[in-house]
N, C-alpha and C positions, 0 to 999 in steps of 0.2 A: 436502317430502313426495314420496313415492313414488308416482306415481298420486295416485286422488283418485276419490270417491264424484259417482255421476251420477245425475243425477232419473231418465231412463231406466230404470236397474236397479231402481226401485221405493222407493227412497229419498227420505224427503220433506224437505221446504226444510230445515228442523232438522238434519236429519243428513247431508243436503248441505255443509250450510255450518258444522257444529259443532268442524272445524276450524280455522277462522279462528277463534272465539272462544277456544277454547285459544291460539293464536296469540298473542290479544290478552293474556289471562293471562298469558303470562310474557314479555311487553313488547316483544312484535315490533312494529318503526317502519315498516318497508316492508315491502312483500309484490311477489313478482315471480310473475307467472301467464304459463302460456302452454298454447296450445292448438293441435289440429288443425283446419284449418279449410276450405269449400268455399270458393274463391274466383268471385265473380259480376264483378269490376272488369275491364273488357278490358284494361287494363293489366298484368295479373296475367298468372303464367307459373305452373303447377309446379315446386313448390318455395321460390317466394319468398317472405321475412320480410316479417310487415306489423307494423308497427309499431301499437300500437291507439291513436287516439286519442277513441275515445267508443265506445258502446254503444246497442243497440237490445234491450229486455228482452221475450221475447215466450212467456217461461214462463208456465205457467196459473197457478201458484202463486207470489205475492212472496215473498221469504224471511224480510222483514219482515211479514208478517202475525202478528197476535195481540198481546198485549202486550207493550208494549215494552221494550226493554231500555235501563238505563241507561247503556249506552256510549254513546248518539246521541241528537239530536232523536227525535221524531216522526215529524215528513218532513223526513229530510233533505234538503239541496242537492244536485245530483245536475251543476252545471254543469262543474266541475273534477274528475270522478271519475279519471282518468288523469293523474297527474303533472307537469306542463310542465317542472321541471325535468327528472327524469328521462329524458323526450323526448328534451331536448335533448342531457343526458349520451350518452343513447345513439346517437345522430344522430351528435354527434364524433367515436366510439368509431369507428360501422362505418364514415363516412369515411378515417380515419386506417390503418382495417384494409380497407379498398376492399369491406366487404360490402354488397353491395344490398339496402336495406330499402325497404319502401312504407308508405304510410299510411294509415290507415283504418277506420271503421268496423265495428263486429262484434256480428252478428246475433246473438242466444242463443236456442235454439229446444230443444222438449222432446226431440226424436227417438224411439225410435232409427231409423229412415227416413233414410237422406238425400231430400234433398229433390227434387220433381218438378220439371220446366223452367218449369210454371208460376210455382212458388213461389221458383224461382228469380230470376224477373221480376219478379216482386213485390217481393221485399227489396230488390232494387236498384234497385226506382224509389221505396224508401221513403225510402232510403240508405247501406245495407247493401253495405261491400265483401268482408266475409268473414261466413259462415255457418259455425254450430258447436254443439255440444251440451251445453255447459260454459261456466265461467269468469263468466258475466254472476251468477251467485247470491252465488258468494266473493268479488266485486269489491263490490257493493252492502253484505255484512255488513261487509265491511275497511273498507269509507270509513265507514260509518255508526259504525264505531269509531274513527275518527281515522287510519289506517292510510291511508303513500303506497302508491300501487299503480305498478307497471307493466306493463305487458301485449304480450306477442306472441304473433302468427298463424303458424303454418305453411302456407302453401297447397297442402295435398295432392291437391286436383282443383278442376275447372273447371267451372261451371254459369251454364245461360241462356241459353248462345248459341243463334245460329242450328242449328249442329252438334250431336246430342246426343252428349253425355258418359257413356257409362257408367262408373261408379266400384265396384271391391272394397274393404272393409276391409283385403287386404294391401297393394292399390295405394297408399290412405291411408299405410299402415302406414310402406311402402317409404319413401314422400317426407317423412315426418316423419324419419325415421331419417337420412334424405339432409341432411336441413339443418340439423339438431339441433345439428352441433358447430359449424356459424357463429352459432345461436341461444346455444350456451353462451358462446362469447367471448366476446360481447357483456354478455351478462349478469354472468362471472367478470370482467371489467374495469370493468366500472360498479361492483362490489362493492368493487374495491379502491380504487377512484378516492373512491368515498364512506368508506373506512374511513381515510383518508392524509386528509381532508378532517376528519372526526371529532378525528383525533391531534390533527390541528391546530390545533382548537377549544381541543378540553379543554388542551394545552400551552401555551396562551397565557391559558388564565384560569387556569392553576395558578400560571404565574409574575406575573401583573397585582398591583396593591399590594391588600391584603387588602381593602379601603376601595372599589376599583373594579368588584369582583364585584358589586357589588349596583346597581350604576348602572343 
């Protein structure tokens, strides 16, 4: 996708997320999300990949609400929603490519506001290493369908501290743009690494003895 539909603009959880159920339709396995995000972690710098490894949902509206759909439970499990394998994939990648990635936590909040220094403090004494406007809705419909997810942060500004931050949409804009092509490596190598892993699969139960497919 190109872009992507935000609660924000008036959009409600349905047509937020009625992407990913096309998705599911015609049999997408994984789904790779990424977002612009505030960073609240003092570890965090302008500019740097976080890698997501869970989620804080703090949309007014669940995306699941109303009748369910037969791709999921009810309530789903929500403990593995970020990938481990793909973690890890991605972990060896930006080693081996020397990119700096972080790990962490990612707030989903309605916006469009970025957020005050209070609310800054807040999410990150909740748990919260990055804040963002997006991404927590499509992640919840994709697992509830069966669907791996993986997810990266961009940290295009810095909130909480002692110091305040002012932040523009271009300044956003600017440091998304700035790290995008270390976020894309990452990403275009994990895709290939998973499709040479696929060949692999499928080539070895085509040649197996007919007898052994079903084992």
């Amino acid at each position: 996708m190109k872009g992507r539909f935000h609660y924000y603009e008036g959009y409600s959880m349905k047509e937020v997320t009625f992407p990913i159920r096309v998705m599911y339709e015609l049999g997408i396995k994984t789904l790779f999300v990424s977002n612009a995000a505030g960073g609240m972690n003092e570890d965090f710098h302008v500019g740097d990949l976080m890698i997501i490894t869970d989620h804080i949902n703090f949309f007014p509206e669940h995306p699941l609400r109303g009748k369910n759909f037969p791709t999921g439970p009810r309530f789903p499990d929500m403990h593995e929603t970020y990938d481990r394998k793909l973690i890890k994939l991605a972990t060896e990648i930006a080693q081996e490519k020397k990119i700096r990635v972080k790990y962490g936590v990612y707030v989903g909040v309605q916006g469009p506001t970025f957020e005050t220094p209070a609310e800054y403090r807040m999410y990150r004494t909740i748990g919260g290493d990055t804040v963002g406007m997006s991404t927590v809705p499509e992640v919840i419909v994709a697992h509830h369908c069966g669907i791996r997810i993986f997810g990266i942060s961009v940290v295009t500004d810095l909130g909480g501290f002692d110091v305040p931050v002012e932040v523009s949409h271009e300044e956003v804009q600017m440091a998304a743009d700035n790290a995008q092509p270390f976020m894309t490596e990452i990403m275009r190598e994990m895709i290939v690494r998973s499709e040479k892993v696929e060949s692999i699969k499928k080539e070895k139960f085509n040649t197996a003895h007919p007898t052994d497919k079903w084992k």
